[in-house]
C-alpha positions in Angstrom: 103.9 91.0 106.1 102.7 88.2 103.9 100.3 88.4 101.4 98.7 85.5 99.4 96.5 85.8 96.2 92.9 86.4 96.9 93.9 88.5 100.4 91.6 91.6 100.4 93.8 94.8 101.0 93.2 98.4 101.0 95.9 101.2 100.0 97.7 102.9 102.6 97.5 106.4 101.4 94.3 106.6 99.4 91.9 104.4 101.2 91.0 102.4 98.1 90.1 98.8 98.3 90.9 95.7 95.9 91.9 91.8 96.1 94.9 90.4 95.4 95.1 88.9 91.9 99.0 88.4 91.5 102.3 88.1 93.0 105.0 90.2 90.9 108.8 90.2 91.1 110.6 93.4 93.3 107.9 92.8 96.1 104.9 93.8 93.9 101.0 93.2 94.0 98.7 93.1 91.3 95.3 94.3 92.8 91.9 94.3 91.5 89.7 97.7 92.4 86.5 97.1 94.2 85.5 100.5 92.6 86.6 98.8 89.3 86.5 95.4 88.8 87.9 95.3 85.3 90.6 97.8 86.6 94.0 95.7 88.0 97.1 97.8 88.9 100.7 97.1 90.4 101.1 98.1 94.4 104.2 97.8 96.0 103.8 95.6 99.1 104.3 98.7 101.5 101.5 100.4 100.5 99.0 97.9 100.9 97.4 97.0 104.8 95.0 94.1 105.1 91.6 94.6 104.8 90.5 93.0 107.8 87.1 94.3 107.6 86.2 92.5 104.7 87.6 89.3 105.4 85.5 87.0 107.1 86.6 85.3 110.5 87.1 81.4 110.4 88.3 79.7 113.6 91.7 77.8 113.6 92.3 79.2 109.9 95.8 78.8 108.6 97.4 81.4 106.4 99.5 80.1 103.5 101.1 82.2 101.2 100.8 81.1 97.6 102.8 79.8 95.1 104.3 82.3 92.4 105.4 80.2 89.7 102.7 81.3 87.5 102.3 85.3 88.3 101.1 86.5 85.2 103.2 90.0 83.6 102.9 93.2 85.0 100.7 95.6 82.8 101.4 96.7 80.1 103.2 99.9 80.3 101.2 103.5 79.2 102.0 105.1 76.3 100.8 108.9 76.1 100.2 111.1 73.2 100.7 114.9 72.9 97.4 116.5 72.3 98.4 119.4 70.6 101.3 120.6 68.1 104.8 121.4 69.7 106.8 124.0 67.7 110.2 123.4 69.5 110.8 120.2 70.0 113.8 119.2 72.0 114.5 115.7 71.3 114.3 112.4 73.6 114.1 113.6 77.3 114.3 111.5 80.6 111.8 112.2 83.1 111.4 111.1 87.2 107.5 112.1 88.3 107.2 112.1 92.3 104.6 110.0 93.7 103.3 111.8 96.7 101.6 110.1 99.6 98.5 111.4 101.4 100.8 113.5 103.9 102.4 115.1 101.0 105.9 112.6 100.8 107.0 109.7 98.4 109.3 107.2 98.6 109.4 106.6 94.9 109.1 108.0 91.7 107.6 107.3 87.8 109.9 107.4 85.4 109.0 108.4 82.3 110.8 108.6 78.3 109.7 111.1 76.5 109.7 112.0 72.6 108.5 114.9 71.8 110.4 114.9 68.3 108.0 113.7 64.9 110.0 110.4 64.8 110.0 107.3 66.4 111.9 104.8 68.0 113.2 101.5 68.7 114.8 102.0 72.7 116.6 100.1 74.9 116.8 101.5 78.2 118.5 100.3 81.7 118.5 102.5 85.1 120.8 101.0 87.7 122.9 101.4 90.8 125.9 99.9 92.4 123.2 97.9 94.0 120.6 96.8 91.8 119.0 96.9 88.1 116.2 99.6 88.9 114.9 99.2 85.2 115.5 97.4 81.9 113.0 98.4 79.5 113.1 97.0 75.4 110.1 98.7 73.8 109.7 100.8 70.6 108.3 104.7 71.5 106.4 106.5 69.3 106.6 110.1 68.2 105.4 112.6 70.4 104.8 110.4 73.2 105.6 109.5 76.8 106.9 106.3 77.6 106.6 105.1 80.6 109.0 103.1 82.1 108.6 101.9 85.6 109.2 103.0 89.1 111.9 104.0 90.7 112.8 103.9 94.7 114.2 107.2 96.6 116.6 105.2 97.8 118.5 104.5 94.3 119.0 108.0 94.4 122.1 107.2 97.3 123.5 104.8 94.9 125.7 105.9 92.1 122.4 105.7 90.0 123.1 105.4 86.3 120.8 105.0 83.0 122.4 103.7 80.2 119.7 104.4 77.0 120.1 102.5 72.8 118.0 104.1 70.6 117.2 103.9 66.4 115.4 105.6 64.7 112.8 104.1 63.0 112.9 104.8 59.1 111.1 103.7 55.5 115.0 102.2 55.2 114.7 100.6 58.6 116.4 101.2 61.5 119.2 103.3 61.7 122.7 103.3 63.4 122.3 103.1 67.4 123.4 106.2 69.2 124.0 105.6 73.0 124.5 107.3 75.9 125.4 106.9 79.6 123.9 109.2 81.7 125.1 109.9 85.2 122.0 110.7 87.7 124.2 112.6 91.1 121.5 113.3 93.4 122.0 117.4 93.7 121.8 117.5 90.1 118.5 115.6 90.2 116.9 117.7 92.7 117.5 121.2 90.4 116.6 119.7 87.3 113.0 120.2 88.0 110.2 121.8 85.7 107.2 121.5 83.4 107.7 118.4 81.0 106.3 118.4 77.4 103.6 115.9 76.8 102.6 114.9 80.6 102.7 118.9 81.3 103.5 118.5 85.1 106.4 118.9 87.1 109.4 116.2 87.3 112.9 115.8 87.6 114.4 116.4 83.8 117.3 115.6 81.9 118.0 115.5 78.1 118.9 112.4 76.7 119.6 112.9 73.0 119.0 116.3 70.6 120.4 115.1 67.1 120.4 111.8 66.5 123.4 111.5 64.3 125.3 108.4 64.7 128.9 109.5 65.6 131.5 106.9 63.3 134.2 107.8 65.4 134.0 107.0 69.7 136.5 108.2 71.9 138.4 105.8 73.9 136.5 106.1 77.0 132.6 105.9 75.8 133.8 102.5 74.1 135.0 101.5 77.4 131.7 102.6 79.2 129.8 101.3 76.4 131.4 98.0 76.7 131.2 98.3 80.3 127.3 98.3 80.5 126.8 95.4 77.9 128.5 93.1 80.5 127.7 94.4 83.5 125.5 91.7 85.5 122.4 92.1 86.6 121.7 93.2 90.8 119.2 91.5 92.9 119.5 93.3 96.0 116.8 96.1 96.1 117.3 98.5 98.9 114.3 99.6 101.4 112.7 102.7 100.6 112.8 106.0 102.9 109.6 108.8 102.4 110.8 112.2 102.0 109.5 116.0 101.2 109.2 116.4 97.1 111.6 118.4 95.3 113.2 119.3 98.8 116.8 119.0 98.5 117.5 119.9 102.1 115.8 117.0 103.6 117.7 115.0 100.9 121.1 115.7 102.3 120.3 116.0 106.2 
C-alpha cells in the first residue's frame, strides 16, 4: 500500500486517527493526531489503514505518491529520568520493551539504554544482523536515565542479532578511555532474560552491558579482531518483514 503526505490514516490496533506529515526511511510514517494536533509520532507503514471515511470522494482522482527528498528527521528520541533514588545501581543495561497489539501480540519491540549509575555518558551504539543495521545510535545519556533507542523487528531476532556498544565516561577531565563490548543477542537467551527494569519499572527483555567502567590496556587477541571487525563492517539495507507473536512466549518462538 501506498501512502502519500497529507493521506488521512487511522492505526490499526488502537483506532486512533492522524494525517500524514512525513515519509521516513525503513518504511516509516510521521503522523499528526487528530486528538493532538501539536502531537506527531513515527508509525510503521503496517500499522496504519486508510482513513477512507475522512477523505472526501473526487471523481476520476489520481493518486500520486510524493516525493521524499525532503522528509524531515524522525523525533527526537525520549530521554527518561529516574524519579527516585536507587541504592544499588548496576551499571549500563540493554533493554527490549514489547509492543503489544490490541489482540495481545507484537511484531516489534522498543529498545531502550539504560543508566542507572550517577554518571554519564557519551555512547555509540549499533544493533545489527547478518541482514541489516537494526540501529545506529551516537547520542550522549545522562545519569540515571533511559535512553531510548529505536525499534526493533521480531524478525531480527532469527538473524544472528548483534549490538556492538562505545561508551566514555563523561568527566571534569573530559572524556575518558572507550570501553567496548560486543554483545551476542541468541534468541532463547532473549526470551529468559525477562524482568522489572530500573528507571522505566516494567517488564523487558534484559541484558547487562557494562558494571565497571575501567578501560582494560591490554585486549586479547580476539576482542581486537571483533572490535576491528564491527568498525568496517558495511552497513545492510535489506529489512526483513515482520511476523506477530505471543509476548515473552518462547514456545511460539521456536514452533
Amino acid at each position: 500500500m501506498l501512502y502519500a503526505i497529507g493521506t488521512k490514516v487511522r492505526f490499526r490496533y488502537t483506532g486512533e486517527s492522524g494525517v500524514i506529515t512525513a515519509l521516513l526511511d525503513e518504511g516509516m510514517m510521521q503522523v499528526r493526531l487528530d486528538s493532538d494536533p501539536d502531537l506527531e509520532i513515527p508509525a510503521f507503514e503496517e500499522d496504519l489503514v486508510r482513513n477512507e471515511d475522512a477523505e472526501p470522494i473526487s471523481a476520476g482522482a489520481k493518486f500520486i505518491p510524493a516525493k521524499r527528498e525532503n522528509a524531515p528527521e524522525p523525533p527526537p528520541r525520549r530521554k527518561l529520568n529516574a524519579q527516585y533514588h536507587i541504592l544499588k545501581p548496576k551499571g549500563l543495561q540493554l533493554a527490549f520493551e514489547p509492543m503489544p497489539g490490541r489482540d495481545g501480540t507484537v511484531t516489534r519491540y522498543k529498545t531502550w539504554l539504560i543508566n542507572d549509575t550517577a554518571q554519564e555518558f557519551l555512547l555509540e551504539f549499533d544493533l545489527y544482523t547478518d541482514a541489516r543495521d537494526v540501529l545506529i545510535v551516537d547520542d550522549k545519556i545522562p545519569a540515571t536515565a533511559a535512553l531510548e533507542l529505536g525499534d526493533m523487528l521480531y524478525d531480527d531476532l532469527n538473524n544472528s542479532l548483534e549490538a556492538s556498544v562505545n561508551v566514555q565516561r563523561i568527566t571534569t577531565e573530559g572524556p575518558s578511555e572507550p570501553v567496548q563490548k560486543t554483545l551476542k543477542i541468541r534468541p532463547k537467551q532473549f526470551f529468559n532474560n525477562v524482568q522489572t527494569v530500573p528507571i522505566l519499572n516494567l517488564l523487558a527483555h534484559h541484558f547487562l552491558l557494562f558494571d565497571s567502567f575501567e578501560h582494560k590496556k591490554e585486549e586479547s587477541g580476539e576482542d581486537l579482531k571483533n572490535y576491528t571487525k564491527q568498525k568496517a563492517r558495511s552497513p545492510k539495507s535489506a529489512s526483513p518483514a515482520s511476523t506477530r507473536f505471543g509476548a515473552f512466549n518462547v514456545e511460539e518462538f521456536a514452533s
